[in-house]
N, C-alpha and C positions, 0 to 999 in steps of 0.2 A: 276879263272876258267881256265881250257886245252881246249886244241883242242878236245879228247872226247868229254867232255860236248859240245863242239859245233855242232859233228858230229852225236850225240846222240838228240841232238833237231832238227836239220834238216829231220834226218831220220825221226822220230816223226809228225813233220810238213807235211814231204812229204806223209806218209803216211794215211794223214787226219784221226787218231785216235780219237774216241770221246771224250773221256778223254782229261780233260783240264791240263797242266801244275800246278802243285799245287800252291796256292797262297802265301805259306812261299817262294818259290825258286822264284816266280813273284816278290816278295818285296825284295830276295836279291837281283835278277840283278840289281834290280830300285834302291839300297841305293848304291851296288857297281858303277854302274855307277855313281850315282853323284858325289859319292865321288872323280871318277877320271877325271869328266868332270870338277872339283872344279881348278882344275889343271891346264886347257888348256885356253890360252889367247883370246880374242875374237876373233882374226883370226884365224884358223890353220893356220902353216904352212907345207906344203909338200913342198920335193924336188924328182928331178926325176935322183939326179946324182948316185945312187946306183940301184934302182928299173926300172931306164929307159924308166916308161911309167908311169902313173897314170890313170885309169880308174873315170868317173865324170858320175854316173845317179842320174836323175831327179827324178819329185814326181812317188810314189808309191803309195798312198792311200787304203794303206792294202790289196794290190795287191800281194798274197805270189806267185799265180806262175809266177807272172814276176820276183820277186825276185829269185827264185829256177832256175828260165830261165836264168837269166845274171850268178849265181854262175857256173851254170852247160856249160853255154858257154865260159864263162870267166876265169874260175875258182876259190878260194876260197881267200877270202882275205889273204894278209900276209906282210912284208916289202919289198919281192921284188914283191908284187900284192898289193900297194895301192890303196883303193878305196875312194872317196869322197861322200856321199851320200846326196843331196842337198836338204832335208827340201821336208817336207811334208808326212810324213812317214803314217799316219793315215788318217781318216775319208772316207766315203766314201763306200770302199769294205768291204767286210766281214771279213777280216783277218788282221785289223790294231793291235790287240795284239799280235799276232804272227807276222807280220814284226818287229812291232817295240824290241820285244823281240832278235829276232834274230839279228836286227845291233847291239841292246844293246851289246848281249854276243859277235856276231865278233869284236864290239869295245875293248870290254876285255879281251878277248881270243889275240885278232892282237893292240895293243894300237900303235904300227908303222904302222897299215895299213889301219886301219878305220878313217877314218873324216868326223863327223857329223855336217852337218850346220842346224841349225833351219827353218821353214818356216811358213807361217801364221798360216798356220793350227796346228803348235806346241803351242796350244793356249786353254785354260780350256772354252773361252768363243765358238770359234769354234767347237771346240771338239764335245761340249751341241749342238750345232746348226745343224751337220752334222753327227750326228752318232759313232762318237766312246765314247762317256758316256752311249749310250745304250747300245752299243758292251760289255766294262767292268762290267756294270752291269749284262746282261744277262749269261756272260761266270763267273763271280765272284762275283753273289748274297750275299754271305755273309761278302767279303771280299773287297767290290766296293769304297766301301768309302776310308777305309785308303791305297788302291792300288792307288784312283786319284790322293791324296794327294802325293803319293811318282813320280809320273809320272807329277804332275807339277812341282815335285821339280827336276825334269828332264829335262823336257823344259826349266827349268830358269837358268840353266844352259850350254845348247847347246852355244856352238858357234854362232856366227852371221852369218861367212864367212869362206875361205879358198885362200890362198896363192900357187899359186905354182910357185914355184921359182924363188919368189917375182917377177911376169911378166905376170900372168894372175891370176883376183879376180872369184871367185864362190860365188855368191850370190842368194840366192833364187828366191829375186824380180826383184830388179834391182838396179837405182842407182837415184838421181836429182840433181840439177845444185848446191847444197848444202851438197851434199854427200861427206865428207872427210876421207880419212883411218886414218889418225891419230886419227881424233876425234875416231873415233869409235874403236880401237885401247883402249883406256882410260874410256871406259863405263861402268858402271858398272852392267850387261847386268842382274846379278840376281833379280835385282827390279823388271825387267818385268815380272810380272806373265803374265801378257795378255797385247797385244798391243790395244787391242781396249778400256782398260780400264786404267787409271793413275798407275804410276809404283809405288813399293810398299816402303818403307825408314823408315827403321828401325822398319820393321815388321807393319807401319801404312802407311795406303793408304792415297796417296798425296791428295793436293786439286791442286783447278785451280792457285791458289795466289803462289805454292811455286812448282809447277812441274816446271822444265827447260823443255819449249817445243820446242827447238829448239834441244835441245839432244834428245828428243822422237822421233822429226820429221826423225833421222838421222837414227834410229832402222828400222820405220814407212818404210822407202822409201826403204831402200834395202827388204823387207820382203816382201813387196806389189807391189810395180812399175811394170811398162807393155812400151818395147820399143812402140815408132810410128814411122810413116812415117817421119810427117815431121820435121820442126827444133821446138826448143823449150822446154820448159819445163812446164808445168798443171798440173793442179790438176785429179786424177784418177775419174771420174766421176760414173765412171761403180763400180768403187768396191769400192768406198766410203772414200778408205784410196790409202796413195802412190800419185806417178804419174805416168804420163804419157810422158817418158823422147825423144828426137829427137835424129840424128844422128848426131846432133852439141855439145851435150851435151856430149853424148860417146865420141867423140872426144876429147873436152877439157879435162875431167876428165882421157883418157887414157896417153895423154899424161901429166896434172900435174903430174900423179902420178908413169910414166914411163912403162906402161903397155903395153901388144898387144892388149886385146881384155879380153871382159866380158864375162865370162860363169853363165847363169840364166836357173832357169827354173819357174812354176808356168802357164803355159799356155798348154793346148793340142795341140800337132801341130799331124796332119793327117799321115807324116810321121815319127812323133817321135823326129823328130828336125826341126827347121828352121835356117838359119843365116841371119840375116839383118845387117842393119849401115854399109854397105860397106866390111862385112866379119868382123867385128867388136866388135859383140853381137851375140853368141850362144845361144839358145833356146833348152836345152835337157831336156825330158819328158821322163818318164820311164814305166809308166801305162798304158799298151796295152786294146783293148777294153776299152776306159774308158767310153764312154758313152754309147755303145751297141756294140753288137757282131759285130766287123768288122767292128766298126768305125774309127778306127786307129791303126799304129805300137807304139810301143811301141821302146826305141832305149837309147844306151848308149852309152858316149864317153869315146875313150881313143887319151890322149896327148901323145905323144911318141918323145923321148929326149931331149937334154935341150933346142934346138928350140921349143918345144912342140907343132907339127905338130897333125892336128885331123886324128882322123879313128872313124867315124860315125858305131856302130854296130846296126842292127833293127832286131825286133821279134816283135811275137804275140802271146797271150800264144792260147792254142787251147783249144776248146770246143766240150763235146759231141752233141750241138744243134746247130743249126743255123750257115748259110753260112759260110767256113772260108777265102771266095775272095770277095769281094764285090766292084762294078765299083766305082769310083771317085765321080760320081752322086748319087749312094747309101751312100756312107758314108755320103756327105754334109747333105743327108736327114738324118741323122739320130744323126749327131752330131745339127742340125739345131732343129730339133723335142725336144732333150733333153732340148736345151737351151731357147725353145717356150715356153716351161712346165715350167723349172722355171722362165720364166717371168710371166707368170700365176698367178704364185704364188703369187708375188713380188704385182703384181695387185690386188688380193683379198683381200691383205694383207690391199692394200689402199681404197676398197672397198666407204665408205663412204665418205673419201675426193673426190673420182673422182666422184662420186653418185652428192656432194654437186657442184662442179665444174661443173659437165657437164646442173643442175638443171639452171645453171645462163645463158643458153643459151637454155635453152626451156621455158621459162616465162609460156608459156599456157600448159607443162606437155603433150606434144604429143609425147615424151618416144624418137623422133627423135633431130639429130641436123647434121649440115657438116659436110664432112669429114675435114677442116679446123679446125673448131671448137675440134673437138674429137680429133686432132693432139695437137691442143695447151695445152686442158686438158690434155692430158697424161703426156706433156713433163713438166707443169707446176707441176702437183702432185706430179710426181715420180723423178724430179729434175734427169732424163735421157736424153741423148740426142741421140735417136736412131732416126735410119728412119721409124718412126710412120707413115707415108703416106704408103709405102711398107708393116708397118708389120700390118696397119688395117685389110688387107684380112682375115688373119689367125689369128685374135684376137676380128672382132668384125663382124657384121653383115649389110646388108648395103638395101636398098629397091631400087629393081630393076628400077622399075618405077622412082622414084625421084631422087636417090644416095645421100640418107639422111644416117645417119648412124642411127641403133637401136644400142642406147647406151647401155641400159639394158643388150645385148647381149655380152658385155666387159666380164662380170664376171661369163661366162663358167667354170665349173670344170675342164674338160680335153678336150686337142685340139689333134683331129683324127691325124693319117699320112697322112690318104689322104688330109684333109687340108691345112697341111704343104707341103704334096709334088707338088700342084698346083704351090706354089712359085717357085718350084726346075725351070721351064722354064725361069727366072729370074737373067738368071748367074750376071748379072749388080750388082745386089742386094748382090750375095755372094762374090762379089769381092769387093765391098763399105760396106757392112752392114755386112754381116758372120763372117769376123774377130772380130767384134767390139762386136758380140751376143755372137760369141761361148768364148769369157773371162769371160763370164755373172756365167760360171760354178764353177770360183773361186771368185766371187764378194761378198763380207762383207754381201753385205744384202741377199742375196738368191744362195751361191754356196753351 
C-alpha cells in the first residue's frame, strides 16, 4: 500500500460516507498486515536517535475522531513521526472497524513508524462481549465471518509490547512481581487466540494438564494489570484477570531490567493521563468522552530525545450536543453513573445466587435484612471487594423506619442520575471508592 491509499481512506473516514469500504480490500489489509506483523518480535523496538521523539497513545475504542484528532494535531505517521499505538483499538465506540483499519494501513504504508501493541480487548472473546462482533456483522453481513477470522488472525499476531531505546517498556496492562522481558521476549505469542481462554498448539486447544501457566500468566499480566497505591503484588479482583501491581514492584522490575519508567494505558483517567509510583508508571488513554459527553480529555504522549522526557498532548473531540465544559463534579457524575450501570449488570447477572444468599438471612421471607447482612451478600456472591456499605444507597432500597434493607430492590433495571448524584456530596467515597469503580469499565466480567 502508498501513502494515497492512506490518504484516500482518511479522507473517506473523515467524511463519514455511508458506503462501507469493500470487504475484498477489508480482507487484504487484514492478510497484509499479518503477514508483516509475522515478522516483528514480541517486543517492538523503537529508537528515537533519527526521529527524535516518538509519540505513545493509548486505548481508542473505535474512537475515529480522536484518532483524526491526534493525526491532525500531530501529524501523520512516518520514520521521522513514530507512533506507538498501545492496545485497545476496538469495542466499545461505533467506529472500531475504521480505527482499526486505518492503524492497519499507517502500519503498512509507515512500517518504521507505526507500532502496534496488543490490549485485552484485541481478544475474539471480548470482541463478542462488547461490541465489535456486532459492529462487523452489521457493517459486513455477508462477509462477517471470514473478515473475524482474518482479524483474529490479526490479534495473534500483535506484538505484546514496545521498547524505546531499550529504557522505557509500553505495555498495555502492566507488569507483576513475575513479569520478565526476556521470558516474554521467547513466547510464542500466536497461540493466544484469546487470553481468557487456553492458548492454541498446533492448531489444538490446550488442556489444563499441558498449558504452561506460568508462561500464560506472563501474557495475562502485562495485558490486564492495573498500578495501586500501595506495595505489593494481588491478584486483580475487579477484572478478574492480571493484578494489581505497587510502587515496590515498579521499582524492582525497573530497575532489574535497567529501565526509567513504564508507560501503560487500559484505564480512563479524567485528564487523559495520570503518573503514579513516584513518576514511574505513565497511565496514557487516548479515548475522549469515553463514558459520556465531557467526561474526560482524551491525551497523547510524546518522548522527546534520547533522555526521552514526556510532553503530555490533551483534546476532546467535539460534539454537536451536549455540554463541551463540564465541572470536575459533573464529570465524577457521570463517569460514576456509567460504572453504577455496569455493576447493575454484573448483579442481575447474579440474580439468583444473591436471591438465594440473601434468603439465608430472612428465614420468615419478610423480603428485609441489615445493611450488614446485604454487605456481606454482595461481597460473598460477586467475589468483589468494593465499598458496598457506600454503594447500598444507589443500588438497593432501605425502610426508613427500620434501616432494614429491601433486598428485592437489588435487582433494578436502570439506576437514575439523580440517584447516583446524591452520592456526588460524598468526596470521601470518590477519593477511596471512584478509582476502584471507574476500572469496573474494563473489567473481564462486565467492561
Amino acid at each position: 500500500m502508498q501513502r494515497k491509499d492512506l490518504d484516500h481512506l482518511i479522507e473517506s473516514f473523515r467524511k463519514k460516507k455511508q458506503h462501507r469500504l469493500h470487504a475484498k480490500y477489508v480482507a487484504g489489509i487484514l492478510k497484509n498486515a499479518c503477514q508483516q506483523l509475522k515478522k516483528l518480535p514480541n517486543l517492538n523496538q523503537v529508537s528515537t536517535a533519527i526521529s527524535k521523539q516518538v509519540t505513545v497513545c493509548g486505548d481508542l475504542h473505535g474512537k475515529l475522531d480522536d484518532l483524526l484528532i491526534i493525526f491532525h494535531k500531530n501529524g501523520l505517521p512516518s520514520a521521522e513521526n513514530p507512533y506507538v499505538f498501545n492496545g485497545d483499538f476496538v469495542d466499545r465506540g461505533r467506529k472500531g472497524m475504521e480505527v482499526f483499519l486505518l492503524l492497519l494501513t499507517c502500519f503498512l504504508v509507515f512500517p518504521d513508524g507505526v507500532y502496534l501493541n496488543r490490549g485485552n480487548h484485541e481478544d475474539h472473546v471480548m470482541n463478542t462481549r462488547y461490541g465489535f462482533i456486532r459492529e462487523v456483522k452489521l457493517k459486513y453481513k455477508h462477509n462477517a465471518d471470514r473478515l473475524l477470522k482474518l482479524i483474529e488472525a490479526v490479534y495473534r499476531w500483535l506484538p505484546l509490547g514496545t521498547l524505546v531505546n531499550n529504557k522505557v517498556l509500553i505495555v498495555h496492562g502492566g507488569i507483576s512481581d513475575a513479569t520478565d522481558i526476556q521470558w516474554l521476549k521467547t513466547i510464542d505469542r500466536h497461540k493466544y487466540v484469546s487470553l481468557l481462554r487456553p492458548p492454541v498448539i498446533d492448531g489444538v486447544a490446550s488442556t489444563s494438564e499441558n498449558v504452561n501457566k506460568l508462561e500464560w500468566k506472563q501474557v495475562f499480566d502485562i495485558l490486564w494489570s492495573d498500578p495501586q497505591r500501595g506495595d505489593g503484588c494481588v491478584p486483580n479482583s475487579l477484572r478478574g484477570a492480571g493484578t494489581y501491581f505497587g510502587p515496590d514492584v515498579t521499582e524492582s522490575f525497573l530497575n532489574k531490567h535497567g529501565l526509567l519508567y513504564l508507560i501503560r494505558s487500559h484505564e480512563c483517567k479524567p485528564d487523559g493521563y495520570e503518573i503514579t509510583h513516584g513518576n514511574k508508571v505513565i497511565t496514557i488513554f487516548s479515548a475522549s468522552n469515553y463514558y459520556e459527553t465531557g467526561s474526560n480529555k482524551g491525551a497523547y504522549l510524546k518522548l522527546v530525545g534520547t533522555e526521552l522526557k514526556t510532553h503530555f498532548v490533551q483534546f476532546m473531540s467535539s460534539t454537536k450536543s451536549g455540554p463541551s465544559v463540564l465541572t470536575f463534579r459533573q464529570r465524577v457524575g457521570l463517569i460514576e453513573t456509567s460504572a453504577i450501570r455496569e455493576l447493575t449488570t454484573k448483579i442481575n447477572n447474579s440474580r439468583n445466587k444473591l436471591v438465594q444468599q440473601f434468603s439465608t438471612h430472612d428465614p420468615e421471607a419478610k423480603g428485609v435484612i441489615t445493611v450488614t447482612e446485604w454487605c456481606d451478600s454482595m461481597m460473598q456472591v460477586t467475589g468483589l471487594n468494593l465499598p458496598w456499605r457506600m454503594l447500598r444507597s444507589k443500588l438497593a432500597t432501605t425502610d426508613p423506619s427500620t434501616g432494614l434493607v429491601h433486598y428485592m430492590s437489588t435487582f433494578q433495571e436502570n439506576i437514575t442520575k439523580r440517584e447516583v448524584s446524591k452520592a456526588l456530596s460524598y468526596l470521601s467515597f470518590f477519593k477511596t471508592a471512584c478509582f476502584n469503580i471507574s476500572n469496573m469499565c474494563n473489567f473481564s466480567g462486565f467492561s
